[in-house]
C-alpha positions as CSV (number, residue, x, y, z in Angstrom):
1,X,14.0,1.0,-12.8
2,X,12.3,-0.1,-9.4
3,X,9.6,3.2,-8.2
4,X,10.9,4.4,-5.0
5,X,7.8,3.3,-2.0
6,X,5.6,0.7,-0.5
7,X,3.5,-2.3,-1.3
8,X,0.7,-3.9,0.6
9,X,0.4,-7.1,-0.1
10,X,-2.5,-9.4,0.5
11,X,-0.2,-12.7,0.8
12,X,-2.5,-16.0,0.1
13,X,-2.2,-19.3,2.3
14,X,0.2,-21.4,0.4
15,X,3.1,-19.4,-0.8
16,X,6.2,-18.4,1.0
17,X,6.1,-14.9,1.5
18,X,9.5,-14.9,-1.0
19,X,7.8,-16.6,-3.8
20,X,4.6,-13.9,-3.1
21,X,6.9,-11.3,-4.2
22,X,7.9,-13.0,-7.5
23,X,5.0,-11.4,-9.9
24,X,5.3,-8.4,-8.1
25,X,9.1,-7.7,-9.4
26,X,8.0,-8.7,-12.4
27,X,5.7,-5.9,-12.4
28,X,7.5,-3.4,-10.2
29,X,11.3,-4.4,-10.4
30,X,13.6,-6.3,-8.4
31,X,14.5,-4.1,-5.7
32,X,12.1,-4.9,-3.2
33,X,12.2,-6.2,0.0
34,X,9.6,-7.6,2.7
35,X,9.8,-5.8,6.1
36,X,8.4,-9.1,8.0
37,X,7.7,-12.4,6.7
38,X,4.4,-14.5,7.0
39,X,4.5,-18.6,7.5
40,X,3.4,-20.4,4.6
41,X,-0.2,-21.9,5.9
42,X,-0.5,-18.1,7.4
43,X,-2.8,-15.3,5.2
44,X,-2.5,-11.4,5.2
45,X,-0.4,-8.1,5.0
46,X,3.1,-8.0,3.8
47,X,4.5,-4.9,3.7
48,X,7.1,-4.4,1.0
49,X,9.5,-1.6,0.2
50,X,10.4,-0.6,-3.3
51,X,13.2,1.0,-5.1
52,X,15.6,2.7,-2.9
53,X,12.7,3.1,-0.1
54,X,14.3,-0.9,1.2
55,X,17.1,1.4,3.1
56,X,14.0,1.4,5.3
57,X,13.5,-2.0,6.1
58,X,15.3,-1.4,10.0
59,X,12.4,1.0,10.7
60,X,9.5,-1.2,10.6
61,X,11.1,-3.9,12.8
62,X,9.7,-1.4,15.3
63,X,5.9,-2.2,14.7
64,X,3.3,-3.7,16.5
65,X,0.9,-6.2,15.1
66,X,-2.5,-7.4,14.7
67,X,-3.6,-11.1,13.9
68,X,-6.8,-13.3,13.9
69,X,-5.7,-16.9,14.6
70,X,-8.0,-20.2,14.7
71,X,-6.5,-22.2,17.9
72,X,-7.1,-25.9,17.5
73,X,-7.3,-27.9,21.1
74,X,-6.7,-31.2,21.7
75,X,-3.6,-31.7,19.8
76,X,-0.3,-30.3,20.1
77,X,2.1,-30.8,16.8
78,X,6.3,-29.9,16.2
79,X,5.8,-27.2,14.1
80,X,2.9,-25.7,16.2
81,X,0.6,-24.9,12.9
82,X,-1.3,-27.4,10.8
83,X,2.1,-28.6,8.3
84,X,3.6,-30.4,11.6
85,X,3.7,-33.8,13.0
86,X,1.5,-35.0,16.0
87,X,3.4,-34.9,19.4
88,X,0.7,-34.4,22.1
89,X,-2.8,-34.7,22.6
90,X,-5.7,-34.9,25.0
91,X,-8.9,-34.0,26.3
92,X,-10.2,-31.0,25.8
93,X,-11.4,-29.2,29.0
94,X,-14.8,-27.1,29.3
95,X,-15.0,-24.1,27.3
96,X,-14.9,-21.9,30.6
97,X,-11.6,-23.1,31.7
98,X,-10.4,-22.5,28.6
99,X,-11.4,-18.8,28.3
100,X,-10.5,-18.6,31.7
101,X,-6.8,-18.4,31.0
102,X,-7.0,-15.7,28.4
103,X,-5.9,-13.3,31.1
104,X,-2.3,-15.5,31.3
105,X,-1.4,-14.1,27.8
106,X,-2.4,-10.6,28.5
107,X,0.3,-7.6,29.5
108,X,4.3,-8.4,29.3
109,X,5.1,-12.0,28.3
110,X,8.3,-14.2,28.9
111,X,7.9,-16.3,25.8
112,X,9.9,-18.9,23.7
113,X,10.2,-19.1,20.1
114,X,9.2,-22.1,18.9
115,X,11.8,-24.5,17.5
116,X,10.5,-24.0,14.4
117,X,11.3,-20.6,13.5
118,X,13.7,-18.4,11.7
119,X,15.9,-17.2,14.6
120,X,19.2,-17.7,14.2
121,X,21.4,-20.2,16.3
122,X,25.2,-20.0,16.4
123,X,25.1,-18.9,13.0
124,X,22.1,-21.2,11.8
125,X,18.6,-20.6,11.0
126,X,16.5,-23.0,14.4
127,X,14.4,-24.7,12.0
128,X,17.6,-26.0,9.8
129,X,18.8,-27.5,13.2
130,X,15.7,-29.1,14.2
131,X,15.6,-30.6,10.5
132,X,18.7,-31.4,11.0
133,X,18.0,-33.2,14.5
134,X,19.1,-31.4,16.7
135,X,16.7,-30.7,20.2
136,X,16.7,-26.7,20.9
137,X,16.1,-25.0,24.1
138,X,15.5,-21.4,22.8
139,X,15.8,-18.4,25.6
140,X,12.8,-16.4,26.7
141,X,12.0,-13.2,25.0
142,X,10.0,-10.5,26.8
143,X,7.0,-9.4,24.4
144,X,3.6,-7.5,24.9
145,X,0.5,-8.5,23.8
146,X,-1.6,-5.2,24.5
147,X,-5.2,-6.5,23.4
148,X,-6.5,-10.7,23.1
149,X,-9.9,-10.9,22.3
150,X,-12.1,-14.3,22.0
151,X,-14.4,-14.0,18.7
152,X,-15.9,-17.7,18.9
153,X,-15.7,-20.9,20.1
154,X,-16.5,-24.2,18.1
155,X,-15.1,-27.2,19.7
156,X,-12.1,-27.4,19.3
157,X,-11.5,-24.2,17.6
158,X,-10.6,-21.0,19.5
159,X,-10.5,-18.0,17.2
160,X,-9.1,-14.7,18.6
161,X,-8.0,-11.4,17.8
162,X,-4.0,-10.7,19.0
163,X,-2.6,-7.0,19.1
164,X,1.1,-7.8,19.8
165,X,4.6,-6.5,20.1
166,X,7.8,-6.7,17.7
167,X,8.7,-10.5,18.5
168,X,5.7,-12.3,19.2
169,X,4.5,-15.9,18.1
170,X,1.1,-16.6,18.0
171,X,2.5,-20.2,17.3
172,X,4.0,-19.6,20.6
173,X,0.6,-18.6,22.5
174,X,-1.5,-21.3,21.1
175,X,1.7,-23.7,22.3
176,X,1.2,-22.6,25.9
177,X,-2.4,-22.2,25.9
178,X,-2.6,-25.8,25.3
179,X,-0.2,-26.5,27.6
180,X,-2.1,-24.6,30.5
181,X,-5.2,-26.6,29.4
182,X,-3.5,-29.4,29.5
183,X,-5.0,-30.7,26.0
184,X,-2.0,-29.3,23.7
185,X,-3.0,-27.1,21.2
186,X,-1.4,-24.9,18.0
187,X,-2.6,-22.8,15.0
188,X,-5.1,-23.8,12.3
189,X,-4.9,-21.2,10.8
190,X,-3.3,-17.0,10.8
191,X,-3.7,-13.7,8.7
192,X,-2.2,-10.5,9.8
193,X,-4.3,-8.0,9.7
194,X,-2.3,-4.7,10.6
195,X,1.3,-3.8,10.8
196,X,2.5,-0.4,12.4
197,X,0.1,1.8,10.4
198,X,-0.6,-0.1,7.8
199,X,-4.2,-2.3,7.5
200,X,-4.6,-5.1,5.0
201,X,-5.9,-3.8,2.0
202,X,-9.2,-5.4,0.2
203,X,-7.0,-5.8,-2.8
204,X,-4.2,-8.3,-3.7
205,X,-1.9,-5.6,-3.8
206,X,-2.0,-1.7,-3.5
207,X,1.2,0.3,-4.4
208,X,2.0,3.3,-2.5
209,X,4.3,6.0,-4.3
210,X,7.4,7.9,-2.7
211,X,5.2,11.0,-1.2
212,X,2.4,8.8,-0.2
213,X,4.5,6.7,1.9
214,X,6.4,9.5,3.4
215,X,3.1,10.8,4.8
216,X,2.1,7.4,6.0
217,X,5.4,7.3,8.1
218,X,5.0,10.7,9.1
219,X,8.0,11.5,7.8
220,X,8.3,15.8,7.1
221,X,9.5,17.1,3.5
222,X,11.9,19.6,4.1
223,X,13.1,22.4,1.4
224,X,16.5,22.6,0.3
225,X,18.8,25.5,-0.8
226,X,20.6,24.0,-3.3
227,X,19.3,20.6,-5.2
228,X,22.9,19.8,-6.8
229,X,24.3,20.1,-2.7
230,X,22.2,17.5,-1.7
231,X,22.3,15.3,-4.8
232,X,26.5,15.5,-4.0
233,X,25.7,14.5,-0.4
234,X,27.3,17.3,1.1
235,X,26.2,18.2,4.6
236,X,22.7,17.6,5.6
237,X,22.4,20.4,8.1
238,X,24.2,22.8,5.4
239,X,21.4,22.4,2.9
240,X,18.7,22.4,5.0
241,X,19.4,24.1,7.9
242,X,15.8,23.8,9.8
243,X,16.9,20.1,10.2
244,X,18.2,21.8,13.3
245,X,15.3,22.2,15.3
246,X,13.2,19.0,13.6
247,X,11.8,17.1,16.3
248,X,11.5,14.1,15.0
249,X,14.3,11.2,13.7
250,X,14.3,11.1,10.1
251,X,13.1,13.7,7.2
252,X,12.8,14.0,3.7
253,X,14.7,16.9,1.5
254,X,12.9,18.0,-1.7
255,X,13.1,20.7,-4.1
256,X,10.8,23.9,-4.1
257,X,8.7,22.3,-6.8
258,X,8.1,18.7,-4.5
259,X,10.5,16.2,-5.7
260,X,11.9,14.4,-3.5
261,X,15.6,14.2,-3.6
262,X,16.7,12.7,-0.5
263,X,15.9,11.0,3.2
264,X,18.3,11.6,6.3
265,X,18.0,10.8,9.8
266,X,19.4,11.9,13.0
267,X,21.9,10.4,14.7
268,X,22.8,12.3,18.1
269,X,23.2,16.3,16.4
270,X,24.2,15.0,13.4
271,X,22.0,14.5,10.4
272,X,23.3,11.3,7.8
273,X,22.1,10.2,4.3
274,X,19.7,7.5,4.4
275,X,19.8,7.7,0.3
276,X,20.0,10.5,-2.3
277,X,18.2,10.1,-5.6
278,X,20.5,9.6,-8.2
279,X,19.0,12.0,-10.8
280,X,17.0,15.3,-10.6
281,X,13.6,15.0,-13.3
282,X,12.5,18.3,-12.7
């Protein structure tokens, strides 16, 4: 059986982030889901739910993120990363004018996806379309990018630091950088550093269990009355009546000795099963 909690996963350039997970269900079960997905030339954190901890997954849409990106200028290609075709290039201006338009991708952001992305478009995926021939003209989404650092500059590489909102493509910054430039320009190369709370760990992978990932989402354990109430799924509220004044959107009901035995969250006054365990060990 698939261990209720979290992986952190230390994706390598080359994989899809699906195929990443393959060795890991091996190890840890099938049920296990990625909470945000990582191109395939991109490097770094994937954070992966485990067990019945997936019922999650909605929650960490929510997070911010960090990166550090390599921006090659001078040339422009489809897919806006290094696996693309050639479709604009030119000279490459002085290093102070491109610095200078850091500030442009700074604060709230209307930006466009690029065509090549995972969105979906009446129904089908935007990169299927494009494959498929198809010319897009994707609709602006408003993003934040709360911190952009410059690390170095090597002719024609640009690397930088991106804390961003839910939503944002680098792909899409190093796109319109290029653009403002006038040179074209698009990733070399990505690896996500952080995600919400969660930092890339040193190791390929680090598992989390149950109660350590509870804490990390600051999620409160709650006593119950009755451990057979809650394993039946009667009333929330009823079995743990200090869910009343909780000030927060989800908790975690557990049994005077620790274990966990269920995760709710609030919807208006009313408290809802997010899942129950299934069996009681202790």
């Amino acid at each position: 059986m698939t261990p209720n909690g979290l992986l952190l996963l230390n994706k390598p350039i080359g994989v899809t982030s699906f195929r990443a997970l393959n060795p890991l269900k091996r190890q840890f079960g099938r049920a296990m889901g990625h909470t945000g997905t990582l191109d395939q030339f991109a490097s770094g954190l994937l954070v992966v739910l485990t067990g019945k901890f997936t019922k999650f997954t909605p929650f960490f849409t929510e997070y911010d993120k960090v990166y550090e990106a390599v921006f090659a200028f001078g040339v422009e290609t489809d897919t806006l990363d290094p696996t693309g075709k050639e479709i604009f290039s030119g000279d490459i201006p002085d290093h102070p004018q491109i610095l200078a338009l850091a500030s442009r991708f700074r604060g709230p952001i209307e930006q466009i996806p690029p065509q090549f992305s995972a969105i979906h478009v009446e129904g089908k995926r935007a990169y299927q379309r494009v494959r498929d021939g198809e010319t897009l003209v994707l609709d602006p989404r408003r993003i934040e990018v709360y911190q952009l650092d410059v690390l170095e500059w090597r002719s024609p590489d640009l690397r930088v630091r991106i804390h961003c909102s839910k939503g944002t493509y680098v792909r899409s910054i190093a796109r319109d950088w290029g653009r403002l430039a006038g040179c074209g320009a698009h990733v070399r190369s990505l690896v996500r550093l952080r995600v919400g709370p969660f930092e890339l760990p040193e190791e390929p992978v680090v598992f989390r269990d149950e109660l350590q990932t509870l804490a990390l989402l600051n999620i409160p354990m709650l006593p119950v009355h009755e451990i057979s109430g809650v394993l039946r799924g009667l009333e929330p509220l009823s079995q743990a009546p200090s869910l009343a004044t909780l000030d927060c959107e989800r908790a975690a009901l557990a049994s005077a000795d620790g274990e966990l035995l269920a995760v709710v969250a609030r919807h208006g006054t009313r408290w809802t099963y997010v899942f129950v365990q299934t069996e009681h060990t202790r």
